[in-house]
N, C-alpha and C positions, 0 to 999 in steps of 0.2 A: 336698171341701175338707179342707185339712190344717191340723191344730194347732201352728201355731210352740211346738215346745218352747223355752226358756229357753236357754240356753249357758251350764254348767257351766264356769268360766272358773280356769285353774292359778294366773292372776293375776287378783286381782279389782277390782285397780286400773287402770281406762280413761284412756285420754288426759283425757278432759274431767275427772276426777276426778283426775287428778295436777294441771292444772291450776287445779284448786280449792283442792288442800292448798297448791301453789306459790304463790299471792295472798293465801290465809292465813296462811302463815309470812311473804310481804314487809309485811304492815299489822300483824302482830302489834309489831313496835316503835314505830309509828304510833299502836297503839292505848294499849302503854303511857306511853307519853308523856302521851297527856290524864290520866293520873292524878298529874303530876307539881303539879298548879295552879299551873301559870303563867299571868300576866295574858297576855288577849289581847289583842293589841295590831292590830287591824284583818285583814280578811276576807282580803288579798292576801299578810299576811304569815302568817298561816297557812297560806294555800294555798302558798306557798315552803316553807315548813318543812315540813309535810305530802310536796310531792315532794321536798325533798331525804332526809327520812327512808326514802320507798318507794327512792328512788332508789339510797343505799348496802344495803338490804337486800337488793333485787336483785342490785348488785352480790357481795355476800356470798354468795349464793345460788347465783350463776352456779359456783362450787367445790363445789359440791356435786350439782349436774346435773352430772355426767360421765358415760361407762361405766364407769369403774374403782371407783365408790361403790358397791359391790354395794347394800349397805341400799336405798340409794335405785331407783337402775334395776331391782332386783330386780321389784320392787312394780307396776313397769307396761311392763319392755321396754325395750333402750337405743334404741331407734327411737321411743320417743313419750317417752323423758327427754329426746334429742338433742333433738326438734323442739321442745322448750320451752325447752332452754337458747337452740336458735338462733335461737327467735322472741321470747323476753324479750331475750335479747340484741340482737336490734335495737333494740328500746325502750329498751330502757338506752344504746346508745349517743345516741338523740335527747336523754333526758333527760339525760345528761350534757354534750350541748352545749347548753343551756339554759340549768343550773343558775346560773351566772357571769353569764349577760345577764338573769337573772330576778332578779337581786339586785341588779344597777345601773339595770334601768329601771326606776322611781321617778325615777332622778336626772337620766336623759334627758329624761321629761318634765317634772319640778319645776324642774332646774337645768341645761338641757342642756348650756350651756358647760362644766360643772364633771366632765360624763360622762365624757369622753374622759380625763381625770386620774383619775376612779376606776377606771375601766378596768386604765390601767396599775398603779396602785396593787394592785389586786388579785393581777397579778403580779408586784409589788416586793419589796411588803412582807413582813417576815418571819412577820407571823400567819397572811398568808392564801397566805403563796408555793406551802406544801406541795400545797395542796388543787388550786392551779393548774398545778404541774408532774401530782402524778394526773390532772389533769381532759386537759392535753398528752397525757400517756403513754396516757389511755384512747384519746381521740379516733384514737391512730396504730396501736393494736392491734384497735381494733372495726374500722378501714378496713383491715387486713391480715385481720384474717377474716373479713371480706365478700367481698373479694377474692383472698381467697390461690391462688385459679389461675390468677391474671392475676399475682402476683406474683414469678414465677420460682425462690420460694424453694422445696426440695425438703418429703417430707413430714417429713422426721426435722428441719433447720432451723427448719421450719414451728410444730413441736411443742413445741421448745425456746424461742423467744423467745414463742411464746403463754403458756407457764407462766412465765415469767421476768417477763414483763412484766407482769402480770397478778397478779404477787407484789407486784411493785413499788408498783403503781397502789394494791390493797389497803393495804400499808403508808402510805402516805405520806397516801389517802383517810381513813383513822381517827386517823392523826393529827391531822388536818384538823378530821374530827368532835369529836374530844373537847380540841379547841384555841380552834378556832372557831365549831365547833355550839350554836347557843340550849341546845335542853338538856342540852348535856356541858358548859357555862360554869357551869351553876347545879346540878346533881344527878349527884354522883360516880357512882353506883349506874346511872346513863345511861352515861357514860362505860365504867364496867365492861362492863357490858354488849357495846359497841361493841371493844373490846380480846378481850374473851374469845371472838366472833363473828371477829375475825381472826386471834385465834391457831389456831382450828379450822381457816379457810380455805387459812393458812398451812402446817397440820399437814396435813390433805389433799395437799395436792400433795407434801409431805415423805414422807408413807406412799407413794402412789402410786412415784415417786422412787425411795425408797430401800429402805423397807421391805417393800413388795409385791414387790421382786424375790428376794429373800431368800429368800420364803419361795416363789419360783417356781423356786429354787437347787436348792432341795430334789429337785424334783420335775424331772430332765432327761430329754428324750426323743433319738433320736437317728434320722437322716435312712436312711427303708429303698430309696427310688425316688423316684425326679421324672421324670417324662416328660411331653412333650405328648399329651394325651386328645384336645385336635381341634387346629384349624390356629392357635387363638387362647387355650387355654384349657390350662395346665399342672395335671396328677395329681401330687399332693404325696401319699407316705404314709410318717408317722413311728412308730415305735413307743416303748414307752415304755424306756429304761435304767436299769434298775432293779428293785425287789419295794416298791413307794408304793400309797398308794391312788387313784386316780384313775378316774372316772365322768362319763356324757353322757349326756343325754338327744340322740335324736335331733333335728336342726333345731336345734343351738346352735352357739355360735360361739367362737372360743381367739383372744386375740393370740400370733403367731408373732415371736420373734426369732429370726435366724438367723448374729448377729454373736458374736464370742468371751467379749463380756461380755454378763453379764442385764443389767445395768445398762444398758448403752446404750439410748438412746431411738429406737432403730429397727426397735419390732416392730409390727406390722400384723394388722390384723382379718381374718379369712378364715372362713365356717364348716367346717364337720363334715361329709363326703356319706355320712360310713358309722353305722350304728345301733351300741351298743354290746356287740351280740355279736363285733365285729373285733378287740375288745382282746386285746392290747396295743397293737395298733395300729390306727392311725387316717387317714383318709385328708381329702383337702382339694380343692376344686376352686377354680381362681385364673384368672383370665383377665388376659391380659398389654394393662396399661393404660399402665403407668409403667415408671420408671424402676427401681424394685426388681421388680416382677413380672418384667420384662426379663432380668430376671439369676436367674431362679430355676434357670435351666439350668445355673450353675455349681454346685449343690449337690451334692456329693458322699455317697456312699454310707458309711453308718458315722459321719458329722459330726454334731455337740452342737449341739441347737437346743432352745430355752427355750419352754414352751406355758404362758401366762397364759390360765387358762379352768379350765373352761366356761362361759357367757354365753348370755345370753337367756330369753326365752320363749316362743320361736317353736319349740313342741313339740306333742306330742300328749297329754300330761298332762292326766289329769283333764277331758277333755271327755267332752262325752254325744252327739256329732251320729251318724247313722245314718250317712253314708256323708262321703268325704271327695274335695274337688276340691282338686289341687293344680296352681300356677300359677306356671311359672316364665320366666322374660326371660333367654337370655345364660347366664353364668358363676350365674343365682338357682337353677341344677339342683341346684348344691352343697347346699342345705339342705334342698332338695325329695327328690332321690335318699336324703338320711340317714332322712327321715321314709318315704319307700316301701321301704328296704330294713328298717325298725324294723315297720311293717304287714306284710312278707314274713317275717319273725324269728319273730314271732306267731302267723303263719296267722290274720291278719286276716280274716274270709269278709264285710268291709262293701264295697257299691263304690264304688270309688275310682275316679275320672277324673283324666288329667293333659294338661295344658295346658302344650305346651313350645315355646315362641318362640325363633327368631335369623334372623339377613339369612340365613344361606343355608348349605346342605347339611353344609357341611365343618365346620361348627361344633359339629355335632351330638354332645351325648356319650349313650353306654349304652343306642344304638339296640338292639344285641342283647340287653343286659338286659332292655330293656324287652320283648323276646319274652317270653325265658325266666319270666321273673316273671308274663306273662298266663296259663300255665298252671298256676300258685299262687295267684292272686289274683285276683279279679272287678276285675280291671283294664281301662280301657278308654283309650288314648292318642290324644291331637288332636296333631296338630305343624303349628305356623307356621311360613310362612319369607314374608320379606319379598323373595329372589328365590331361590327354588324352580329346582331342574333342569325340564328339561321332560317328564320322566315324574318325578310326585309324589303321591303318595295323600295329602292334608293339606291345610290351610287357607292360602290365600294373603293376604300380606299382613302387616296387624299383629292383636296378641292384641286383638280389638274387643270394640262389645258382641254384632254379630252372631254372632262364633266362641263367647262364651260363651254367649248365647241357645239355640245348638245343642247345646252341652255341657248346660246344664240344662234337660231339656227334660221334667220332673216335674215334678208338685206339691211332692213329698217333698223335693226340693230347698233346702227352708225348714228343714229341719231339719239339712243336713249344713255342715260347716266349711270354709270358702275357706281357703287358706293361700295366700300371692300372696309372691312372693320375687324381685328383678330391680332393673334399677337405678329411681332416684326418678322421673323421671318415668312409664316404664311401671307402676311401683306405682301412683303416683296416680291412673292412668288407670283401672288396672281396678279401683279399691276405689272409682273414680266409676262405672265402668259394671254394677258388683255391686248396688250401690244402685240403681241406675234400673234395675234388673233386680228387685229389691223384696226383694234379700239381706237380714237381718236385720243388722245391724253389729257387733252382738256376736259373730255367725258370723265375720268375716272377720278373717286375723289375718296380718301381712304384716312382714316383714324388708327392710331398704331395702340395696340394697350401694352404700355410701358415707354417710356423716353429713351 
């Protein structure tokens, strides 16, 4: 029998514990409020006032769950800050279509004749008009990012009318609050409050915007190669222009812009495949999904591209596991290869297993690497394909739980770290089938490619 050692974690902040801080900060204004003594005035209007206070806090919130908050995603990974902005974010948008019918039913059922005129009233009137054009504007930006792939708009469009609107919604919501809010009507220091929570939220998008390109101005790198690595997947490798300081940990990730201005809003997430002994330069692996991947072949040789980064936690820092499985889906090689060429940099002697899944042969990248490095490293490679040539030495199919069953086929196993990298649903699946395999969860640490 083996001892689960512990997982010495670079971050020590877990999803379910970023989730804890995220419910604390939304009832912390909830909570101050009972200290204002105001009469209560019945069980139901409380319970109204109660969700509309969680309800704007949320929303306040939602500007601060980004990638671009280092403070914040720092602390727990922008893959488990994303999943809370996107899973409160559904919630907020229910309770924002609520808010407005939870205030006039009392009247449907007291006075129902008289329902349908408060109704309108509430979008008439000049007190409460504000709150109901926000409550409009949110209702048509939470159903464009629900759906913004059924929406046709691209991703740089996409990015612009979500923070635009989303500005809007916040102004007009606080004014709302501290106009028409029970306790912004009776206690200025409420009110403050609610103003100084949106000039943040407002400042946020203004730094990100404006400020954070600035100082990305600084730091220009410039385009060395781009070629396609397989039939689906473009090799980007930039070096830096310049004598700046600039550092990665293996397994992190850079926004790339490749447009004339920093400022423009169309740069894109991509990781890191190379450890940071390549510097000055740096390489990327992109699999052509859209319509900017599409065009990575027009990048010319010598060209000014803007790198926002480094990003993540999806590294080897400060863990303690004996040996290390890595799991990659598709274009998830990109973060997987930076962290095995960072254990090859080292002369790592732990062993390492790699798990490398795609539909089929041509897709494959750094087959020959993967030699050369088994004679440096207690490396052992699995490769999937979901349709294989017909001579193939590897696992058919998809990354199951059977294909990892045979990868961990130790006790010792309990002790070493999963890193799982690929798109969201094959993540999901294998950080389900690691657990019914009796992986410890704190072992498994995974980067999703796409938000």
């Amino acid at each position: 029998m083996v001892t689960p050692i512990p997982a010495v974690k670079y971050s020590g902040i877990s999803f379910n514990a970023l989730m804890g801080l995220y419910l604390a900060a939304v009832l912390l204004p909830w909570g101050l409020s009972l200290i204002e003594g105001l009469e209560v005035r019945g069980w139901y209007e409380e319970t109204v006032v109660f969700l509309s206070i969680i309800t704007f806090s949320m929303m306040l919130l939602q500007f601060a769950l980004t990638p671009r908050v280092d403070v914040v995603a720092n602390l727990s990974g922008v893959d488990n800050t994303m999943r809370v902005h996107n899973r409160f974010g559904e919630y907020l948008g229910y309770l924002v279509l609520l808010h407005p019918f939870l205030i006039v039913l009392p009247r449907f059922i007291v006075a129902p004749s008289f329902a349908p005129g408060d109704v309108w009233d509430l979008f008439t009137q000049s007190e409460t008009s504000t709150g109901m054009y926000a409550w409009s504007l949110m209702l048509v930006w939470v159903l464009m990012a629900v759906f913004k792939d059924k929406t046709g708009l691209s991703y740089e469009a996409w990015r612009y009318t979500h923070g635009i609107g989303f500005i809007a919604v916040i102004i007009l919501a606080t004014h709302h609050a501290v106009t028409v809010g029970r306790h912004g009507r009776y206690n200025a220091w409420f009110d403050g409050l609610w103003i100084v929570l949106c000039a943040l939220a407002v400042g946020t998008v203004l730094y990100i915007w404006f400020l954070r390109p600035k100082r990305v101005a600084q730091q220009p790198f410039r385009v060395v190669d781009c070629h396609k690595g397989s039939s689906d997947d473009w090799y980007l490798t930039l070096e830096k222009d310049g004598d700046f300081p600039f550092d990665f940990d293996a397994g992190q990730f850079a926004w790339i812009n490749t447009s004339d201005s920093v400022y423009a809003r169309n740069d894109h997430p991509f990781s890191i495949a190379t450890s940071s002994d390549s510097l000055p330069k740096l390489s990327f692996v992109i699999r052509e999904l859209g319509d900017y991947t599409k065009q990575l072949g027009k990048l010319k040789s010598g060209q000014l591209v803007w790198l926002d980064g480094p990003h993540g936690v999806f590294t080897l820092n400060a863990r303690n596991a004996t040996g290390v499985v890595l799991i990659a889906g598709g274009a998830g090689i990109g973060p997987i290869m930076g962290i095995l060429r960072e254990l090859d940099a080292v002369g790592d002697r732990r062993p390492v297993k790699l798990v490398y899944g795609n539909r089929n042969i041509e897709q494959m990248l750094f087959l020959d690497e993967f030699e050369a490095m088994r004679e440096r490293l207690n490396l052992n490679v699995h490769l999937v394909l979901d349709h294989p040539p017909e001579i193939f030495d590897g696992h058919r199919g998809f990354i199951d739980r059977e294909v990892l069953s045979t990868v961990m086929d130790q006790p010792e196993h309990v002790n070493w770290d999963y890193y799982i990298c690929g798109p969201p649903p094959m993540v999901k699946a294998v950080e389900n089938h690691l657990k019914a395999l009796s992986v410890p969860k704190d072992r498994i640490l995974y980067e999703q490619l796409g938000f």
